[in-house]
Backbone of each chain as ProteinMPNN parsed JSONL, in Angstrom:
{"seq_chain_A": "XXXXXXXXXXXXXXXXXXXXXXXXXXXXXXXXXXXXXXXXXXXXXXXXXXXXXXXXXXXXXXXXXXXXXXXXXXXXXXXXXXXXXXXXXXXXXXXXXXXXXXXXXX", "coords_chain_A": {"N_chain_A": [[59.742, -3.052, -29.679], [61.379, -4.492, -28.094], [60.806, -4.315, -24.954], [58.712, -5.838, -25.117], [58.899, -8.186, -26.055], [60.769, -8.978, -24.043], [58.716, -10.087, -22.196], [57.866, -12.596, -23.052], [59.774, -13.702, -23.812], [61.398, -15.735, -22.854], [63.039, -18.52, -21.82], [61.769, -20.389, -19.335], [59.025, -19.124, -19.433], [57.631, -19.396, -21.941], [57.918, -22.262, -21.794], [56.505, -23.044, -19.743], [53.901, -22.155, -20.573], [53.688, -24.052, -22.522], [52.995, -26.33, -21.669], [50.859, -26.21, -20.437], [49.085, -26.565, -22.128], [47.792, -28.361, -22.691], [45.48, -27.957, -20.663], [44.247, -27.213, -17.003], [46.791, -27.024, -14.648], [48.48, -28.766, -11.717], [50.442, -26.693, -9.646], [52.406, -29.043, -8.08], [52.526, -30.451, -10.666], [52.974, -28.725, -12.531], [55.359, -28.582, -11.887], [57.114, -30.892, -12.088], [56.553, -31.556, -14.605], [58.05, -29.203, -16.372], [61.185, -29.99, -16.596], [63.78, -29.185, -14.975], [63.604, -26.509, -13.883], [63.328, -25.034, -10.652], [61.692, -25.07, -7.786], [61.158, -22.284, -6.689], [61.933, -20.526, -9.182], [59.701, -21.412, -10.664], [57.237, -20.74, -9.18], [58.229, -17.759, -9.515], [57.989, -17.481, -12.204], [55.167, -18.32, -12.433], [53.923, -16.179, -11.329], [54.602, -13.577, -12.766], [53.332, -14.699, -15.249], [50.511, -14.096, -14.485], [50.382, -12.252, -14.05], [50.9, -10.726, -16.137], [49.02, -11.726, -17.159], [48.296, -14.373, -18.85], [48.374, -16.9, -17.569], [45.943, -17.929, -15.33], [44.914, -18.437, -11.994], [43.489, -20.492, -10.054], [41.814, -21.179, -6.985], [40.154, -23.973, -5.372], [37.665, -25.514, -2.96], [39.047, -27.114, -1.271], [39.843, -29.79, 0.968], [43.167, -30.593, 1.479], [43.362, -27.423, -0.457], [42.98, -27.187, -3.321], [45.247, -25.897, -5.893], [45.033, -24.118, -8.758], [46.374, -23.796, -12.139], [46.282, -22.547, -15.407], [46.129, -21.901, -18.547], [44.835, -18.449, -19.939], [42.752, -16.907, -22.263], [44.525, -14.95, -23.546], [46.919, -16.205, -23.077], [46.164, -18.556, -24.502], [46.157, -17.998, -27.047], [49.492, -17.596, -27.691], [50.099, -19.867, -27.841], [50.546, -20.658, -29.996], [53.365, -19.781, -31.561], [54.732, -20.255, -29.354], [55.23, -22.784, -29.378], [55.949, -23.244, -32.108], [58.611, -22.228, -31.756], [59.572, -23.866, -30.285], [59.348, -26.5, -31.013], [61.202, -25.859, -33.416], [63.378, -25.822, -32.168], [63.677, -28.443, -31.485], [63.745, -29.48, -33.473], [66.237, -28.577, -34.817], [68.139, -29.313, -32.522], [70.216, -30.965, -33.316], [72.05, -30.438, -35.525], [72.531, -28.067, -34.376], [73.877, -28.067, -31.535], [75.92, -29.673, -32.952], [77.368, -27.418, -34.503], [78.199, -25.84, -32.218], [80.4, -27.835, -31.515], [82.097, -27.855, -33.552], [82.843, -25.251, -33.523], [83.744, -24.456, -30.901], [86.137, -26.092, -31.421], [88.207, -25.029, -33.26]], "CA_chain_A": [[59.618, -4.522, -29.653], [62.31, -4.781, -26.931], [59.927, -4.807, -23.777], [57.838, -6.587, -25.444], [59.701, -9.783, -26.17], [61.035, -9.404, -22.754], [57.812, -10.536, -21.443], [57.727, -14.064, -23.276], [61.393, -14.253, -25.012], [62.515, -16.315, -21.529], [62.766, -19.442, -22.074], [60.853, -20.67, -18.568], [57.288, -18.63, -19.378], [57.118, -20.529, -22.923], [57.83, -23.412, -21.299], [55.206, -23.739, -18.625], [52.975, -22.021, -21.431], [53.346, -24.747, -23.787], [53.002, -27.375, -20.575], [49.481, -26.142, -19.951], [48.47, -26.601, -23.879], [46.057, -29.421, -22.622], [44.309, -27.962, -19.753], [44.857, -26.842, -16.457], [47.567, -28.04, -14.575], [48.718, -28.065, -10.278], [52.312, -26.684, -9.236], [53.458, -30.082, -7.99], [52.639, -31.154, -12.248], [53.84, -28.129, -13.476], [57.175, -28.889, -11.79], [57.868, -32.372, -12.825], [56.355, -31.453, -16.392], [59.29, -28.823, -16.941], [61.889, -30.403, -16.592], [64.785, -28.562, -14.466], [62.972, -25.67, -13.362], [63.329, -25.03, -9.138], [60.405, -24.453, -7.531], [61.314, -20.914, -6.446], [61.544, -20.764, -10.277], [58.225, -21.969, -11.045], [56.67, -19.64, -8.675], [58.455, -16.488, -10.179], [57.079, -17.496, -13.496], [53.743, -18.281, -12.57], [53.603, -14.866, -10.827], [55.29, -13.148, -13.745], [52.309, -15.01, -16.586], [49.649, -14.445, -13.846], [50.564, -10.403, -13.55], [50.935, -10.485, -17.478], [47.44, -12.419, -17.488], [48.855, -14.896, -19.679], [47.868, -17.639, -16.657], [45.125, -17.638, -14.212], [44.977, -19.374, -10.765], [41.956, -20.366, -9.446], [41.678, -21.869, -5.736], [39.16, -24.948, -5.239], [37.675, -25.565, -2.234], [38.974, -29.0, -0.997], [41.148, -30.453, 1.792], [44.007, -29.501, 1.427], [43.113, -26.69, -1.33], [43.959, -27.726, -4.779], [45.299, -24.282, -6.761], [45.358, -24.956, -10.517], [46.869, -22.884, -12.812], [45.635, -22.545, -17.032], [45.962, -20.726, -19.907], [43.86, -17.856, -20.184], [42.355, -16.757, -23.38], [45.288, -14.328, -23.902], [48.186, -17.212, -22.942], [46.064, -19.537, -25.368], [46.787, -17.073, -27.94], [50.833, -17.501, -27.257], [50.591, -21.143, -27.556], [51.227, -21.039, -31.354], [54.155, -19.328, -31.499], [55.705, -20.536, -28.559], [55.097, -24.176, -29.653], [56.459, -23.277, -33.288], [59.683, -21.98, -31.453], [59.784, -25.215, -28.914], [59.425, -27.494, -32.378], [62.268, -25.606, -33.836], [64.483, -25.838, -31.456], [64.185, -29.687, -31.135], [64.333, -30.208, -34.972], [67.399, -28.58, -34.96], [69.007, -29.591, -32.046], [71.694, -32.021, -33.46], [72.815, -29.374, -35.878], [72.894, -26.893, -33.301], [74.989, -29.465, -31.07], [77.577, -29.977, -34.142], [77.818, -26.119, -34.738], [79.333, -25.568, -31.256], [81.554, -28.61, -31.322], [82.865, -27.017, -34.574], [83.37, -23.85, -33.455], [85.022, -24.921, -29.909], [87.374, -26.795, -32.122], [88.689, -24.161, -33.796]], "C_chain_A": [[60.413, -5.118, -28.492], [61.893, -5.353, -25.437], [59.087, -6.008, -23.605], [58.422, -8.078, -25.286], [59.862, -9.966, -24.633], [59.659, -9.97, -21.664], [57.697, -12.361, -21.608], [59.071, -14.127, -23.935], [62.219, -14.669, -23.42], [61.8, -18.007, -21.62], [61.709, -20.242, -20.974], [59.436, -20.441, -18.814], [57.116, -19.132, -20.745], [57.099, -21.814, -22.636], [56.693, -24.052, -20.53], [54.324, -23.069, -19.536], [52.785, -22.853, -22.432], [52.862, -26.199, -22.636], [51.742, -27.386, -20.256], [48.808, -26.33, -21.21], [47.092, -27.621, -23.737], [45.209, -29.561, -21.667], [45.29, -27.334, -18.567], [45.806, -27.943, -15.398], [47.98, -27.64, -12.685], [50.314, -27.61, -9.813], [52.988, -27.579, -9.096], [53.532, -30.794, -9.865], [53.435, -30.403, -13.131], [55.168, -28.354, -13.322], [57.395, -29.903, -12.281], [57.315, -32.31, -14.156], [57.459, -30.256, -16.795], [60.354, -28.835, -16.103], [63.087, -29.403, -16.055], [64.769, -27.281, -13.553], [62.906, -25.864, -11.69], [62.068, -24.552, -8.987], [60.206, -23.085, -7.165], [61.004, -20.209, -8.246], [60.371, -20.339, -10.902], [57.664, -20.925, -10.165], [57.109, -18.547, -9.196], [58.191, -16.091, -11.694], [55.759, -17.53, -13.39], [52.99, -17.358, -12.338], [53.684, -13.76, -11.778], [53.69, -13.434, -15.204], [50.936, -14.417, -15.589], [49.578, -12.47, -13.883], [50.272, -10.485, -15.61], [49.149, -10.714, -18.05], [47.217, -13.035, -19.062], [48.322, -16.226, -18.804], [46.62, -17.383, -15.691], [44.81, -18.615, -13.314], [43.883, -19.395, -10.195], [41.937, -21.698, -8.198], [40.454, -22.53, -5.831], [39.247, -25.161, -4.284], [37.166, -27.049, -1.644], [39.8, -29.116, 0.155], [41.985, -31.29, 1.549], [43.235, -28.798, 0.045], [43.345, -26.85, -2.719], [43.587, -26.268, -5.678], [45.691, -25.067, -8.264], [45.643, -23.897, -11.241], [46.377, -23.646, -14.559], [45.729, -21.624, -17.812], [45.136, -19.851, -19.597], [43.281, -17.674, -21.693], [43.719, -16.016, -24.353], [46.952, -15.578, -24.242], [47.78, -17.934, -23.893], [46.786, -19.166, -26.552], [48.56, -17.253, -28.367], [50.956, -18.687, -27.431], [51.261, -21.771, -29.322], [52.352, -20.546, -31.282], [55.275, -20.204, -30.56], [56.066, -22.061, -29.043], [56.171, -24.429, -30.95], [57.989, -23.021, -32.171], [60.334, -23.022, -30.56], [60.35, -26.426, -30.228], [60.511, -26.859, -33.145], [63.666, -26.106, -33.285], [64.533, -27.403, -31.324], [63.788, -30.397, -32.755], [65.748, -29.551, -34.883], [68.807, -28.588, -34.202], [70.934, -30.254, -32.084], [72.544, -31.041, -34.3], [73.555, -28.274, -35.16], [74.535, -27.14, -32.544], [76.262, -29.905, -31.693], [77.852, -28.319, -34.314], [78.772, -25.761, -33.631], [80.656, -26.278, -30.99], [82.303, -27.691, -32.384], [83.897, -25.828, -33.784], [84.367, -23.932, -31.9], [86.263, -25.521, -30.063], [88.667, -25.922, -32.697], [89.791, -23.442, -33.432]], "O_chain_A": [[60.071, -6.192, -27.996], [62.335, -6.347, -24.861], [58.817, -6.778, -22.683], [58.254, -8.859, -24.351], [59.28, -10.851, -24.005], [59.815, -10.186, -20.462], [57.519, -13.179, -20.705], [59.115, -14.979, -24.823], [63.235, -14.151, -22.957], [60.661, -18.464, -21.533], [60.757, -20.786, -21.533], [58.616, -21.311, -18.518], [55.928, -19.451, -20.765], [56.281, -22.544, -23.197], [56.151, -25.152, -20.635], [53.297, -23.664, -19.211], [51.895, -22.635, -23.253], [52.289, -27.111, -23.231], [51.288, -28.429, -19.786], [47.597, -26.147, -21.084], [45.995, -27.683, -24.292], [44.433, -30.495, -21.469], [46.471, -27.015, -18.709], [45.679, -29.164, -15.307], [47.834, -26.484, -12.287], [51.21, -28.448, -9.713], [54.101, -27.568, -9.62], [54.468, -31.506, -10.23], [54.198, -30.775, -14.023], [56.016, -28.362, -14.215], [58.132, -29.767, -13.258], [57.726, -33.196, -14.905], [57.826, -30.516, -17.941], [60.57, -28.069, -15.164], [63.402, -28.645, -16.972], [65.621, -27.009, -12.706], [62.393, -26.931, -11.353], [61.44, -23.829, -9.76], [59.067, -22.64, -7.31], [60.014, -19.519, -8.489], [60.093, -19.288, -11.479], [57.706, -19.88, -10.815], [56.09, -17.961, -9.564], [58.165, -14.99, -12.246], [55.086, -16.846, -14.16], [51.825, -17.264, -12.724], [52.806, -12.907, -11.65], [53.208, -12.524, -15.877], [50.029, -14.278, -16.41], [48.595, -11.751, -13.705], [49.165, -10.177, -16.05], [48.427, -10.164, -18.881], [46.525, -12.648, -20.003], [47.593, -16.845, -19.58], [46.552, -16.2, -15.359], [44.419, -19.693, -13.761], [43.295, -18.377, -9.83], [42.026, -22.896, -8.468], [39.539, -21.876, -6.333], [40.398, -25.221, -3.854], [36.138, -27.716, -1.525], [40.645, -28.221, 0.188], [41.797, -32.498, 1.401], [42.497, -29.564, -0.574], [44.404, -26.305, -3.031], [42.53, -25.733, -6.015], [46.31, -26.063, -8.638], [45.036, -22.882, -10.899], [46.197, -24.836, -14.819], [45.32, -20.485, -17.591], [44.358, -20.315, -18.764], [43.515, -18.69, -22.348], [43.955, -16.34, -25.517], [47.697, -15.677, -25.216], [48.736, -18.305, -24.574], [47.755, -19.761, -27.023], [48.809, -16.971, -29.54], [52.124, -19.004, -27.204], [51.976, -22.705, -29.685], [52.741, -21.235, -30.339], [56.347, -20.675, -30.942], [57.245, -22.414, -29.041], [56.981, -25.354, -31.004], [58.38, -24.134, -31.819], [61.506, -22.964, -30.189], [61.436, -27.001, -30.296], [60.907, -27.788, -33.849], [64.657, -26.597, -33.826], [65.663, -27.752, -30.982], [63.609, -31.587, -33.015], [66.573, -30.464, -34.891], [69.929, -28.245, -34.575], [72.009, -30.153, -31.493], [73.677, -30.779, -33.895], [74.677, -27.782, -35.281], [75.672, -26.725, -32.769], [77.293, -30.343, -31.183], [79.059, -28.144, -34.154], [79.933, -25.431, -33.874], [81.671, -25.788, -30.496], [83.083, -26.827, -31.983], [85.103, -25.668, -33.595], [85.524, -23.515, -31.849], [87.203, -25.556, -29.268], [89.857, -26.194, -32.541], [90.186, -22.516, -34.141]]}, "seq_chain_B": "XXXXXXXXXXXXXXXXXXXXXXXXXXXXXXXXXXXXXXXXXXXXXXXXXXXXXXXXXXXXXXXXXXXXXXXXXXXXXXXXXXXXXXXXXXXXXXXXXXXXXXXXXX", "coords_chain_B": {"N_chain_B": [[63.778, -30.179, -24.457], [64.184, -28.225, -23.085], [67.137, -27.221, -22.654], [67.846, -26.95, -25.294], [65.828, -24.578, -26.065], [66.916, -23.132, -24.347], [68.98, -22.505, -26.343], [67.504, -20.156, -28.174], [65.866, -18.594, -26.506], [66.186, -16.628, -25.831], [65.809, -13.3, -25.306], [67.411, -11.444, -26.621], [69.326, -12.939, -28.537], [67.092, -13.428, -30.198], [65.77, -11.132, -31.341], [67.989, -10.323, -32.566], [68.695, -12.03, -34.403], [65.997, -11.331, -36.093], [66.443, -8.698, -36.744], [68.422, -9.311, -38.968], [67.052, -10.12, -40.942], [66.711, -8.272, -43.348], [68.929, -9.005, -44.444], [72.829, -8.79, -44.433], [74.319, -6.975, -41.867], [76.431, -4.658, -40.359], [78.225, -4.333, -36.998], [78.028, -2.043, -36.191], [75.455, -1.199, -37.106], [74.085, -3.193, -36.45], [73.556, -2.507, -33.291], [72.526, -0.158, -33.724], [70.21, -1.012, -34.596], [68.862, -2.377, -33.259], [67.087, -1.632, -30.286], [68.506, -0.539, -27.183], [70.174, -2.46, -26.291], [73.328, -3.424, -25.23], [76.534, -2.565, -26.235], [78.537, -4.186, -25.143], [76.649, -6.789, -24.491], [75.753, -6.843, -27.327], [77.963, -7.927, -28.593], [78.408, -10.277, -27.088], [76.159, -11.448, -27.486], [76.096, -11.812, -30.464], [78.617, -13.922, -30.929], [77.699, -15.84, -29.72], [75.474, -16.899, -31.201], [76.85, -17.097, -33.125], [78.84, -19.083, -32.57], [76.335, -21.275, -32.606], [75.668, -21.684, -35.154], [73.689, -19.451, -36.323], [74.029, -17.456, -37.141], [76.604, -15.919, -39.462], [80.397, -14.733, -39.607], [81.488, -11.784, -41.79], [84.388, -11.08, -42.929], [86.146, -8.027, -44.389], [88.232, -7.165, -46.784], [89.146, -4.394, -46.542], [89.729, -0.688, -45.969], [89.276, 0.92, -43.37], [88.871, -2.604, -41.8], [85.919, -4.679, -42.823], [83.316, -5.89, -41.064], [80.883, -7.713, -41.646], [77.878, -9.342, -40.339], [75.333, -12.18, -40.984], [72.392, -13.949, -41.313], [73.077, -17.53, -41.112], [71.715, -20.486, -43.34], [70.329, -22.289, -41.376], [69.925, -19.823, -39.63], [68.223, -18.481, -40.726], [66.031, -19.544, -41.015], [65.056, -19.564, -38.455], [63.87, -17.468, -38.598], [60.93, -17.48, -39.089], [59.628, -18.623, -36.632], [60.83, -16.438, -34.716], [59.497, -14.28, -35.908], [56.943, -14.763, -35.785], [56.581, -14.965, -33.158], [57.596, -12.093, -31.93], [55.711, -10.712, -33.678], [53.353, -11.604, -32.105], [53.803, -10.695, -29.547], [53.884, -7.426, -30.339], [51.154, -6.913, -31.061], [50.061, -7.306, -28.249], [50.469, -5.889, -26.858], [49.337, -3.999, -25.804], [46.96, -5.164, -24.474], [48.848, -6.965, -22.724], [50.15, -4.547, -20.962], [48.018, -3.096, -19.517], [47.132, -5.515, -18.291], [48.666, -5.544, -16.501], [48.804, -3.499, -14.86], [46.402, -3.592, -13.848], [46.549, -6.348, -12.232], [48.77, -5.1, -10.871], [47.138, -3.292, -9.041], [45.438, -5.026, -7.095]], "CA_chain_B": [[63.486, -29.092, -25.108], [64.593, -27.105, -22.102], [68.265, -26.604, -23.243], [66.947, -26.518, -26.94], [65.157, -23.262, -25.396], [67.911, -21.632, -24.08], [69.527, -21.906, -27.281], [66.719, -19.229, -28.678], [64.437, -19.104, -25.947], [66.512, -15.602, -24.825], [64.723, -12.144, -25.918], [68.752, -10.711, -27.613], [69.024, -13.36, -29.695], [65.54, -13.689, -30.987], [65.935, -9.979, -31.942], [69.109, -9.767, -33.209], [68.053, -12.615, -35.536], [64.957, -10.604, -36.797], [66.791, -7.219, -37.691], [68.865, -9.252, -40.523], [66.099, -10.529, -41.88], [66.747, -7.872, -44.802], [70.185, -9.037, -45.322], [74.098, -8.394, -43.812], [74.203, -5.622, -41.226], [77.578, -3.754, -39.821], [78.206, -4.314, -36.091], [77.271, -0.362, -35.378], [74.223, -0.732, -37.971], [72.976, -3.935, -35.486], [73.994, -2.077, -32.556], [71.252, 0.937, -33.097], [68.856, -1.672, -34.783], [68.226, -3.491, -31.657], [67.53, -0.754, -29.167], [68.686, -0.957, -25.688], [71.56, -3.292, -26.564], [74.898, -2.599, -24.587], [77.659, -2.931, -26.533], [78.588, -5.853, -24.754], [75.68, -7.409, -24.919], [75.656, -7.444, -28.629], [78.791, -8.788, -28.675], [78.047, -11.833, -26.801], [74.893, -12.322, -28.661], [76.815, -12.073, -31.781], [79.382, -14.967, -30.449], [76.4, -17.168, -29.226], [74.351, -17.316, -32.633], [77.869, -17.338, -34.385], [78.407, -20.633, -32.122], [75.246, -21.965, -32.75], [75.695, -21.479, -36.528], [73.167, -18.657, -36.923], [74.785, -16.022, -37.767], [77.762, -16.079, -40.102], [80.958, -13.285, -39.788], [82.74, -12.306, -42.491], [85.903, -9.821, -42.443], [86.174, -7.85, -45.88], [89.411, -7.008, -46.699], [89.225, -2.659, -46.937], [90.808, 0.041, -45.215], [89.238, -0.139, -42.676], [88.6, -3.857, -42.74], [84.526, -4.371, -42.645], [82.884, -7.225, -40.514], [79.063, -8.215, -41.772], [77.211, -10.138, -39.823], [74.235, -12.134, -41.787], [71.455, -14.876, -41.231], [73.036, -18.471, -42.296], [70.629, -20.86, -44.139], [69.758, -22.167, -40.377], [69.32, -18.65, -38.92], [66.989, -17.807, -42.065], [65.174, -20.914, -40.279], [64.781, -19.691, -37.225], [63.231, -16.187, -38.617], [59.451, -17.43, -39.011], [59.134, -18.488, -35.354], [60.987, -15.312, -34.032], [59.04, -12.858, -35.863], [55.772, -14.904, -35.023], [56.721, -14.437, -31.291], [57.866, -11.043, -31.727], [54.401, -9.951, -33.554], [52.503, -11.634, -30.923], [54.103, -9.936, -28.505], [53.555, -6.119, -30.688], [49.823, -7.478, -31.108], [49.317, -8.312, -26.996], [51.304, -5.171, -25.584], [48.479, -3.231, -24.452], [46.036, -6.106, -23.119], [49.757, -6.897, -21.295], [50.392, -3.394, -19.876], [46.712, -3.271, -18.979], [46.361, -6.582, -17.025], [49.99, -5.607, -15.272], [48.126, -2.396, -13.918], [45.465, -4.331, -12.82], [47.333, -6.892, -11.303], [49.763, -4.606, -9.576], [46.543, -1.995, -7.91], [44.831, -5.293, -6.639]], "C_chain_B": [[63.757, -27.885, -23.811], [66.299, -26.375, -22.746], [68.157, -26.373, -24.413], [66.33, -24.517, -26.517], [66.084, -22.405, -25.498], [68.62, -21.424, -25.173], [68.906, -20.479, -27.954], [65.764, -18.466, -27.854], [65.224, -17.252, -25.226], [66.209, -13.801, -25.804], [66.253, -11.389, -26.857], [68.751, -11.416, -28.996], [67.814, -13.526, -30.928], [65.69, -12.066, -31.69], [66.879, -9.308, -33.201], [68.986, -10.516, -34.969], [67.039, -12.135, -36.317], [65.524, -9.521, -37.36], [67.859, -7.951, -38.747], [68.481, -10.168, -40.656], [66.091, -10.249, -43.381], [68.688, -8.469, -45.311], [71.324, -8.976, -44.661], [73.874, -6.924, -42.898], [75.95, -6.063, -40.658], [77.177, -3.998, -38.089], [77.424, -2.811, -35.898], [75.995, -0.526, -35.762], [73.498, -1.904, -37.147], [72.627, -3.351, -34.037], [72.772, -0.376, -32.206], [69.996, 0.102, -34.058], [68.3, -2.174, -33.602], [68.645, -2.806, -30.702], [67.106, -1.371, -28.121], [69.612, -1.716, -25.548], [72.849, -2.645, -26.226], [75.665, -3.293, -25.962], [78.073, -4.467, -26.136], [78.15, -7.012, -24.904], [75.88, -8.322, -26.113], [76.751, -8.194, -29.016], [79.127, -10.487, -28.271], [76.929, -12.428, -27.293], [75.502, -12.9, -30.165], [77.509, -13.469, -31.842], [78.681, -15.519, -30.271], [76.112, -17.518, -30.257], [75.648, -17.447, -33.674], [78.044, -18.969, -34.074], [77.341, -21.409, -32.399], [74.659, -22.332, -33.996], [74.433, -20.647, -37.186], [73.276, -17.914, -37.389], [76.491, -16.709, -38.255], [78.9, -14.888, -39.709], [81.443, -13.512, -40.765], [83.665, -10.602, -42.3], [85.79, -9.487, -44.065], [87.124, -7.021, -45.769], [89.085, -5.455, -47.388], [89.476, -1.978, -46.197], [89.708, 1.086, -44.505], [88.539, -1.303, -42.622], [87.087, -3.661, -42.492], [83.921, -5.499, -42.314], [81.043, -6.906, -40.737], [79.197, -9.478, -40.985], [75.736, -10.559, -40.543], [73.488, -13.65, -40.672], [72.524, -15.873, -41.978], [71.833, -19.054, -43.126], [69.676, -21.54, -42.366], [69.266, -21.186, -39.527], [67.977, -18.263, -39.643], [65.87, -19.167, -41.278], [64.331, -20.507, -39.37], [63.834, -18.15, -37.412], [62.033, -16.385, -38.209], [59.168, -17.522, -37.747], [59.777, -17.344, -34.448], [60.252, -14.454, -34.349], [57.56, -13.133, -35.316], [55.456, -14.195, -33.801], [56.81, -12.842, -31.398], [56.163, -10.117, -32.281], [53.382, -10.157, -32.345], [52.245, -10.361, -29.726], [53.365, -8.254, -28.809], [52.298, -6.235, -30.87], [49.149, -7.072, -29.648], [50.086, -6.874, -26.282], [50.499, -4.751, -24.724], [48.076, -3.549, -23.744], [47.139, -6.162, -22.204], [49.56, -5.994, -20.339], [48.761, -3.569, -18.86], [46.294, -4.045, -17.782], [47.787, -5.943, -15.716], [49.037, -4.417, -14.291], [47.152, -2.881, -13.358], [45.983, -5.288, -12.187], [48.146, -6.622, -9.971], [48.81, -3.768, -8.367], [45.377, -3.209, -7.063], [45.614, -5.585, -5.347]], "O_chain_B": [[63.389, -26.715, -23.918], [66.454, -25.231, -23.171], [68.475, -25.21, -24.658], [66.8, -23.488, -27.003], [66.254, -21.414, -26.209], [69.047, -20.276, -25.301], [69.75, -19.645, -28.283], [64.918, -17.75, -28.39], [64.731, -16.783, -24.2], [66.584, -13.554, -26.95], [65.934, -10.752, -27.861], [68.423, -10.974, -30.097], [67.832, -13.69, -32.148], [65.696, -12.136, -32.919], [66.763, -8.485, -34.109], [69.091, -10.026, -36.093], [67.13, -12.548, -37.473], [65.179, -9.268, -38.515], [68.28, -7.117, -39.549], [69.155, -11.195, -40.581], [65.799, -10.993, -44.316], [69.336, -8.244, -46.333], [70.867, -9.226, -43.545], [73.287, -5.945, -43.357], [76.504, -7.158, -40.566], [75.992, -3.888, -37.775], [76.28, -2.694, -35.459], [75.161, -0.098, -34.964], [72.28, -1.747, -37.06], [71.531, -3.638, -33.557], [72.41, 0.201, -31.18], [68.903, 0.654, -34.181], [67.113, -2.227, -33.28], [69.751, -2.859, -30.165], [66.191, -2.154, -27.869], [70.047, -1.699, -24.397], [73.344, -1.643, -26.74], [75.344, -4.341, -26.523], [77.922, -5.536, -26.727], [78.743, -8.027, -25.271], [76.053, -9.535, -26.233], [76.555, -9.136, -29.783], [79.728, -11.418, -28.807], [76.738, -13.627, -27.493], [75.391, -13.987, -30.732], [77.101, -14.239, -32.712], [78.93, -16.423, -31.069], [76.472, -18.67, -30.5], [75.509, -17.83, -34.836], [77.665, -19.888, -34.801], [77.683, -22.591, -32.398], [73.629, -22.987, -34.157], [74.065, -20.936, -38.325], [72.49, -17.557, -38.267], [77.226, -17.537, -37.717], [78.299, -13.85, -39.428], [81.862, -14.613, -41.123], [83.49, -9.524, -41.732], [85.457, -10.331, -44.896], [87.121, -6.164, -44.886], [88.816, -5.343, -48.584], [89.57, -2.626, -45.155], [89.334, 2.052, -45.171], [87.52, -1.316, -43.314], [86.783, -2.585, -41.979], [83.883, -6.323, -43.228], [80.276, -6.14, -40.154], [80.096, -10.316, -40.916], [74.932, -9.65, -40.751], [73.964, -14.146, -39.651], [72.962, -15.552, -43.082], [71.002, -18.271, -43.587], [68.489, -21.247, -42.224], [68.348, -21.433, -38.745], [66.938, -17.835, -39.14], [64.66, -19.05, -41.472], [63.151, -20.851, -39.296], [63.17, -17.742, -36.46], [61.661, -15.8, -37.191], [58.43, -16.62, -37.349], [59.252, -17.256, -33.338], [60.009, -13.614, -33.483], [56.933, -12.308, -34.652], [54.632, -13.346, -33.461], [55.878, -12.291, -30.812], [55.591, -9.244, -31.629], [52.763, -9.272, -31.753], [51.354, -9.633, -29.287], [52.576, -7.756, -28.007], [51.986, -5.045, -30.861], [48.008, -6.612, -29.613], [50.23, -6.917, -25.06], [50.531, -4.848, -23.497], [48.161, -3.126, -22.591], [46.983, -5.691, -21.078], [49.049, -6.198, -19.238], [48.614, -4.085, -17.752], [45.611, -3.749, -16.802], [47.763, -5.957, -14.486], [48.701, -4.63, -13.126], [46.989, -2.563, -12.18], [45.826, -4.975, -11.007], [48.287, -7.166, -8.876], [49.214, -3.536, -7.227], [44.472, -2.682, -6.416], [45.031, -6.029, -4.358]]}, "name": "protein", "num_of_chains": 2, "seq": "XXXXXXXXXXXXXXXXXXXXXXXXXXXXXXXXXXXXXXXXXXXXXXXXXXXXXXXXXXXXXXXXXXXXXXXXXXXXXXXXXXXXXXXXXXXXXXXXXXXXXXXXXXXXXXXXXXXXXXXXXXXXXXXXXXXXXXXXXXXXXXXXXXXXXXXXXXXXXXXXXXXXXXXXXXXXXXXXXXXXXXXXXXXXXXXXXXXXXXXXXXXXXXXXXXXX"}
């Protein structure tokens, strides 16, 4: 199970996998839709879901080029999970948030 | 939900949280549950999810003394969306490996 996780147990590749949940989306959106992420970043994830074939990039032919990145069938798959673990984490933020004050107190 | 993330969003903890699922485990007895885990490692995972109030310690007074580590009532929380993720993942390994080999010989 170890490898495994290590493919989606990073917080960045659930992130831009739950960011594409409503279609596809262009690098300059995916960056300002997660929040903190560098663009060096963002490229080493999108390369990372795109090798996994968890994403797929598909070039349109426009001036300038517009590359769009989307779920695949496999990444759709991943969007429950990751979503349930996204919705966890921000129901139990404030708890979370008081657990460390606690324990730094100490 | 980005720092929310990193609270869980990291492939040790998500693991370490799933193997006491059945109950209290012994530093050594988490230590070859969750293979590939340095020593170290587990030790700072341990300290993280203790901070974060997922994991409880307790010290039991016997010769020599005996430190369990368990699920609190928030770690027991956080099980359903780790093991989700984690079956996904044991579900999706092969299509993974699969697309990586095709990815990497194009």
């Amino acid at each position: 199970m170890l490898g495994i996780l290590a493919l989606v147990g990073d917080k960045w590749s659930l992130l831009v996998v739950g960011q594409l949940r409503d279609g596809p989306l262009r690098f300059g959106e995916l960056h300002r839709a997660v929040r903190g992420i560098s663009q060096r970043m963002l490229t080493l994830t999108l390369r990372k879901l795109e090798r996994d074939g968890l994403v797929s990039r598909s070039v349109h032919a426009s001036v300038p080029p517009r590359v769009d990145y989307a779920l695949t069938e496999l990444g759709d798959s991943l969007l429950g999970p990751a979503l349930a673990l996204g919705e966890w984490a921000i129901d139990h933020r404030t708890e979370i948030a008081a657990n460390r004050l606690r324990y730094d107190a100490r």
